[in-house]
C-alpha positions in Angstrom: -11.4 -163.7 79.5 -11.7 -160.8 77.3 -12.5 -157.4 79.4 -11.9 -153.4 79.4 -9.0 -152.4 80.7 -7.9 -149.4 82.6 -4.0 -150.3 82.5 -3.1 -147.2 84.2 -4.0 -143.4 84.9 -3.9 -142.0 81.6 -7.3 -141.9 79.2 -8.7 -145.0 77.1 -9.2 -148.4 77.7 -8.1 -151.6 75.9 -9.7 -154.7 74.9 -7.6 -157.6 76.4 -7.5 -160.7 77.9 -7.6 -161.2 81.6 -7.5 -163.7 84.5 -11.0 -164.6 85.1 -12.1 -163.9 88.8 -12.3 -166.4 91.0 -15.8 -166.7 93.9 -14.5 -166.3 97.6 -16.7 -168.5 100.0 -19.5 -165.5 100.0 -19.2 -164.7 96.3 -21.1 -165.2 93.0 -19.5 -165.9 89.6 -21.6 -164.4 86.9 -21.4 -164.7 83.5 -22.1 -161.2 81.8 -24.3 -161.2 79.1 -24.9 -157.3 78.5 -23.9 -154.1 80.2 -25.1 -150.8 80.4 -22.3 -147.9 79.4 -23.0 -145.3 82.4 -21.8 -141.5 82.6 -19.0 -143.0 85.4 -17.7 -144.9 82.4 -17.3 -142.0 80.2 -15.4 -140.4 83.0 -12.9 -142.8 83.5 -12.2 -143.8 79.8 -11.3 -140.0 79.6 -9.6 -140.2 82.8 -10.7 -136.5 83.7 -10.1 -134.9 87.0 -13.0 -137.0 88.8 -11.6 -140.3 87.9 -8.2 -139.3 89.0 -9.0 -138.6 92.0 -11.2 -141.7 92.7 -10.1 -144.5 90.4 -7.4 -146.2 91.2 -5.5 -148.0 87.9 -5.6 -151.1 86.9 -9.1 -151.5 86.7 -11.6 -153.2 84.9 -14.5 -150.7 84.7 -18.8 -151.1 84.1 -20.9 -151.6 86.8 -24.4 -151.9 85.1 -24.6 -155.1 83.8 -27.0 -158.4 83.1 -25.8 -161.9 83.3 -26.0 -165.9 84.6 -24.8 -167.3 87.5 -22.0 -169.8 86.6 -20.2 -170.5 90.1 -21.7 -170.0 94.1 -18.6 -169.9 97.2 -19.7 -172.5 99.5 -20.8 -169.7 102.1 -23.9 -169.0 99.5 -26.9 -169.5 100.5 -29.4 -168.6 98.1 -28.3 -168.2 94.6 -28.0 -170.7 92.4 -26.1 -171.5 89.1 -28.1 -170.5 86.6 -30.0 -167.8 88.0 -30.7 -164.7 86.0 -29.1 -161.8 87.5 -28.2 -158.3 87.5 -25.8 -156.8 91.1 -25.8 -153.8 92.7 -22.8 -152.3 92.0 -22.1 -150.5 96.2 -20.5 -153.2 98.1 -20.9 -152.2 101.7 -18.8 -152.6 104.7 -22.0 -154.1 107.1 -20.8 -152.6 110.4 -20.7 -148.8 110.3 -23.7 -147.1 111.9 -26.0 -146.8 108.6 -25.3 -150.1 107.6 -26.0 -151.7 111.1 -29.3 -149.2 111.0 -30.6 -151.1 107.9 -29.5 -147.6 105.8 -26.7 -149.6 103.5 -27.0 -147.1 100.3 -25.6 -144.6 102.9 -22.2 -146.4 103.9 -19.3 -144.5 104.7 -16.8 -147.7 103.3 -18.5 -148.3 99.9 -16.5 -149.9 97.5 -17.8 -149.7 93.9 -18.1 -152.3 91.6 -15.7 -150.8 88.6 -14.7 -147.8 90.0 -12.8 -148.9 93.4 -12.9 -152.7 92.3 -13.2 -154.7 89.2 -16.3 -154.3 87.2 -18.7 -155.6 84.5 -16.8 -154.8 81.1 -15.6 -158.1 81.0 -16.7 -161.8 80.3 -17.1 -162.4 83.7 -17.4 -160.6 87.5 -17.9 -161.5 90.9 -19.8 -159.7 93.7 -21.0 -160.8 97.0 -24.1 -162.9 97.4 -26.1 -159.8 98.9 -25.0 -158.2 95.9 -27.4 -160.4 93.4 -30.3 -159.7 92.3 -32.4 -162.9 90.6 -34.7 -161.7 88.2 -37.7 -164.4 88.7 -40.0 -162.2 85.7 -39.1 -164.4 82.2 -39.9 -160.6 80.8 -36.6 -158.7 81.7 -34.5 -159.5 78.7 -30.6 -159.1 79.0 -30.9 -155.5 77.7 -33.6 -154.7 80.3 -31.4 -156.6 83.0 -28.3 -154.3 82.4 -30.3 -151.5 83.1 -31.6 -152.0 86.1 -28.6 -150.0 87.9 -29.7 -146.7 86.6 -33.3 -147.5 86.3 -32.8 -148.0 90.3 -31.4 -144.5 90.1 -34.8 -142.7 88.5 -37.0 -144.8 90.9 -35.0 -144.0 94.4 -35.3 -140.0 92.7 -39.1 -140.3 91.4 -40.3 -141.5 94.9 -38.4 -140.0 97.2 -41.7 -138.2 97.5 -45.3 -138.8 97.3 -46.6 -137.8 93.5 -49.8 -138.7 93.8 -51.8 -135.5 92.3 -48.8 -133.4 91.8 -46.9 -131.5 89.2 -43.7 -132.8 88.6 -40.4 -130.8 86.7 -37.8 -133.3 85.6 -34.5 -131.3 84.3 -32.5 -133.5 81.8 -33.8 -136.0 79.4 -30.5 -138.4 79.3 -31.9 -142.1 80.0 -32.4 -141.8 83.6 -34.2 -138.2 83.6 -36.7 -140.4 80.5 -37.1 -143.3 83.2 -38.4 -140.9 85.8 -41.3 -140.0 83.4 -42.9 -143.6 83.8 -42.0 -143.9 87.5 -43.5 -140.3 88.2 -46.8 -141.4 86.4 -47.2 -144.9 87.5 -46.8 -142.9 90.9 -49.8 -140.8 90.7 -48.5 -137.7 89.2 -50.8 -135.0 88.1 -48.3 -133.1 85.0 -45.0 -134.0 83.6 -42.4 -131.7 82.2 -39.2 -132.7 81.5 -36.3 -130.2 80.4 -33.6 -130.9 77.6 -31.8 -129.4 74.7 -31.8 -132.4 72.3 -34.9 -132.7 70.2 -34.1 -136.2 69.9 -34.5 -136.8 73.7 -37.2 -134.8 74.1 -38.9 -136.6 71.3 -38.3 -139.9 73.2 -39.7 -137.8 76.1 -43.1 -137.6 74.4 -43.1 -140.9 73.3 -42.8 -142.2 76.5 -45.8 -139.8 77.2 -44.7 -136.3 78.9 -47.2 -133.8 78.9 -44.6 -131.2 78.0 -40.9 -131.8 76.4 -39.5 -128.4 77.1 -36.3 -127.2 74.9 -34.9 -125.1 77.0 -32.5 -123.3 74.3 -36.0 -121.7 73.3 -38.5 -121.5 75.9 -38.0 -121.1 80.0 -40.1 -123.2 82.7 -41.9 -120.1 83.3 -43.8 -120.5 80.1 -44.0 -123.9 80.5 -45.9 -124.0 83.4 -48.5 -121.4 81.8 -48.4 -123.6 78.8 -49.6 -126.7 81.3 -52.3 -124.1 82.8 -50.2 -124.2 86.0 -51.4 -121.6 88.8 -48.7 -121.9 91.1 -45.5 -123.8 90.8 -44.4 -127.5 90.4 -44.7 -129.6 93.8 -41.9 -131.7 93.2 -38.8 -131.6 91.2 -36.3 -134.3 89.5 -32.9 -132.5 88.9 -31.1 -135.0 86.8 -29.0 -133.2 84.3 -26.3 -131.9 87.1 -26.3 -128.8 84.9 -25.2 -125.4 87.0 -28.8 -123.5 85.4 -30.8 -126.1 86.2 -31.2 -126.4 89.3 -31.6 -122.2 90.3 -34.2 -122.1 87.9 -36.3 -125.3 89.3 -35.8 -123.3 92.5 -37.9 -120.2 90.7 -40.4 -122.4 89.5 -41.3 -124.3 93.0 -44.5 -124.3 94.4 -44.1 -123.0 98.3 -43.3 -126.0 100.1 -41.9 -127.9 96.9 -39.8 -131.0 97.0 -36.7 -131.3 94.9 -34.7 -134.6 94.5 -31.3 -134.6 93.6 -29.3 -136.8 91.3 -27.6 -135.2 88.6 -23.7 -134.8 89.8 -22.6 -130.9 89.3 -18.7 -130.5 87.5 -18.7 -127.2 89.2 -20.3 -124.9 91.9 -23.9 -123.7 91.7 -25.2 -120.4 93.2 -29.0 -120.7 93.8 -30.8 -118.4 95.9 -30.7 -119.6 99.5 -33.3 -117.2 100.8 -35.9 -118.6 98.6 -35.2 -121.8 99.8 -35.7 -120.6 103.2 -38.7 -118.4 102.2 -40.5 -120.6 100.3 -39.8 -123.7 102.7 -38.0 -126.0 100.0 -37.0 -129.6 100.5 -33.4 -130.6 98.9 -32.6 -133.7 98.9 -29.4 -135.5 97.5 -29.7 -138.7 95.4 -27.0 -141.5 95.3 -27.3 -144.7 93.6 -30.3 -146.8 95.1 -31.7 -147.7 98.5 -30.3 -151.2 99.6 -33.0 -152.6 98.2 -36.5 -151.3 99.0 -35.8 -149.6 95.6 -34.8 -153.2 93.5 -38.1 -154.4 95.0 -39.9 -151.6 93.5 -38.5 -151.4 90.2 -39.7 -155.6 89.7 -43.3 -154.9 90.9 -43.3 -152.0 88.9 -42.0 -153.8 85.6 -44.0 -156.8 86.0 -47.4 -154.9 87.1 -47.4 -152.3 84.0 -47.2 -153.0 80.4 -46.3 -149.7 79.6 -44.0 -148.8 82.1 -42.3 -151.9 80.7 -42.3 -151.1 76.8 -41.3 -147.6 78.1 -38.0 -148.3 80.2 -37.0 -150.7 77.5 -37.1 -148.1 74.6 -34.9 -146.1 76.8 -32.2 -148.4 75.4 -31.9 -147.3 72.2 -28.6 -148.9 71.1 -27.4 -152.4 71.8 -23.6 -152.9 70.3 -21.3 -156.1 70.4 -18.6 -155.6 73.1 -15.6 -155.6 70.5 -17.4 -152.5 69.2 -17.3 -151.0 72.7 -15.6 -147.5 70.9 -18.9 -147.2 68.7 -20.7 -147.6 72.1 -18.5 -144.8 74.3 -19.1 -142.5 71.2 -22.6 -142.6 71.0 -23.3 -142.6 74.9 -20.7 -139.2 75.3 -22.8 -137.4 72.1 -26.2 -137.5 74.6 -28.3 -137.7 71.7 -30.1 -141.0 72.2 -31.0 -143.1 74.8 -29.0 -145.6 76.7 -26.2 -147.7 75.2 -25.8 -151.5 75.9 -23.2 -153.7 75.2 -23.6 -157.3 74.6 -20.3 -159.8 76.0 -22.4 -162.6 74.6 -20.7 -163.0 71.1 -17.4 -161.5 72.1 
C-alpha cells in the first residue's frame, strides 16, 4: 500500500509503499478514504523538539481520518465490512484506574494512533473494535468523516461548561477554535468573540456567525467586550490558540467566577497572574483529545439535529487535496491562513 512515511528521526516524510496491516482477533481493517492533516502532523514532518521526544521512527503518521471497513478479527462483535467509519485515534490500556472508572480519555498508557503507533496517512489502518466509530447519518461525507477527530476536540472544549446565556471568548481561529463557534451557539450561548490575527480566519469566523471577529494585532478584548455592550467580563473562555498572550489576557477579561477551557498546547512557559485567579475564583481546566465517547455521541446528534451547525463544520474544511499532493497539503495547513486541510487516499 502507498502510505507516509517517517523512515527515521530526521524531518520529512516520504510517499512509499508499505506492507498493509493485518486485523488481530479484536481489530478492524479500514480502508481510508480521506484524512484530516492535524497540527501533530506538522510537528512530526518537521521533526521539532516535541516529536523527538515522543515519536518514535519508523512511523506512519495521521490520525484523523474517514474510511470503510474492509476486514473484522473474529473477536469483533459489532462492526461490519462495509460500515462507514471514522476511529478515535487514543488506544487505551482498559485496566488503569481511569479506564476501569469509565474515564478512558484520561489513561495513563495511551498509545496514539500515528504518533506512538501506525497511523492514517496510508491506504489502509487498523485500530481496535472500540476504536470505530460507524457513522449511521448518510450526511457525513468522507471530508466531514475525517474531521471528526478535531471536531471532537472543539465539542469536549465548548461544553466542558454550561453556555446556556453566557458570553463566551474563543482565542484562536485555526479550524478547531471556528468549530467551537457552532458548538458554543447550538449550546445556548449568549455572545461570541473569537480572537485571531488572520483576516481570512476571522472572515470564516463571521461566516460561520460570530458576533465579533476580533484582530488582535489592532484591537484588545477590552474593547471588544465594550464593542459587545459587555458590563462585566466573559463567563466562559475557549483557549485554543496555545499562544503565551492569550491566555493572561482571557484571564483580565473574566467575569468573577469565569470558566476557562483549555486546549491549545503552549511551545513555551506562560506567566499569568495567579492571584487573579485566586481573587476572582477562576476555573482552569486542561483539554486533551475527546471524552471516550460521551463527546462522539454528541458531535452525531449535533450534526444530524442542526442544518447549520452542519453546513458550518463542513466549510471549516476549506481544502481537500489528492494524497500524492500531500506537500501542497502540509504547506497550506503550516501557513494557518485557511481552514482545515483534507487529504483524499481514494485516487492515490
Amino acid at each position: 500500500m502507498k502510505a507516509l512515511y517517517k523512515s527515521g528521526a530526521h524531518p520529512g516524510f516520504e510517499l512509499v509503499d508499505r506492507p498493509e496491516p493485518t486485523a488481530g482477533p479484536g481489530d478492524v481493517k479500514i480502508r481510508v478514504h480521506t484524512t484530516g492533516i492535524c497540527g501533530t502532523d506538522l510537528h512530526i514532518q518537521s521533526w521539532d523538539a516535541w516529536a523527538a521526544s515522543t515519536i518514535e521512527a519508523p512511523l506512519i503518521a495521521g490520525h484523523e481520518f474517514y474510511g470503510e471497513v474492509v476486514e473484522i478479527g473474529e473477536d469483533v462483535r459489532d462492526v461490519k465490512v462495509g460500515d462507514r467509519v471514522s476511529g478515535e485515534g487514543h488506544v487505551v490500556c482498559g485496566i488503569c484506574r481511569n479506564c476501569r472508572a469509565g474515564r478512558r480519555q484520561m489513561c495513563i498508557h495511551t498509545s496514539s494512533v500515528g504518533v506512538q503507533r501506525d497511523g492514517a496517512f496510508a491506504e489502509y489502518v487498523v485500530i481496535p473494535e472500540e476504536n470505530v466509530w460507524v457513522h449511521q447519518d448518510p450526511s457525513v461525507t468522507a471530508e466531514l468523516g475525517a474531521v471528526f477527530d478535531p471536531f471532537g476536540n472543539a465539542v469536549h472544549t465548548a461544553l466542558s461548561f454550561p453556555l446556556v446565556g453566557e458570553d463566551v471568548l474563543i482565542t484562536g481561529a485555526g479550524p478547531i477554535g471556528l468549530m467551537a463557534i457552532s458548538v458554543a451557539r447550538h449550546a445556548g450561548a449568549r455572545k461570541i468573540a473569537i480572537t485571531d490575527v488572520s483576516p481570512s480566519r476571522l472572515e470564516l469566523a463571521r461566516s460561520m456567525g460570530v458576533d465579533l471577529a476580533v484582530d488582535v494585532s489592532k484591537m484588545r478584548i477590552r474593547d471588544a467586550q465594550r464593542e459587545l455592550g459587555m458590563r462585566e467580563g466573559f463567563d466562559i473562555g475557549l483557549e485554543m490558540s496555545g499562544h503565551p498572550t492569550a491566555l493572561p489576557e482571557m484571564i483580565e477579561n473574566m467575569n468573577h467566577g469565569g470558566r476557562i477551557a483549555m486546549l491549545g498546547l503552549p511551545s513555551q512557559s506562560i506567566d499569568i497572574d495567579w492571584g487573579k485567579v485566586v481573587t476572582h475564583m477562576l476555573t482552569l481546566k486542561g483539554i486533551y483529545g475527546r471524552e471516550m465517547f460521551e463527546t462522539w455521541y454528541a458531535m452525531s446528534a449535533m450534526l444530524s439535529s442542526n442544518p447549520t451547525l452542519h453546513r458550518n463544520i463542513s466549510a471549516v474544511i476549506t481544502d481537500v487535496l489528492p494524497a500524492t499532493e500531500w506537500e501542497k497539503g502540509f504547506e497550506a495547513a503550516r501557513g494557518g491562513h485557511g481552514g482545515k486541510v483534507v487529504l483524499d487516499w481514494r485516487t492515490v
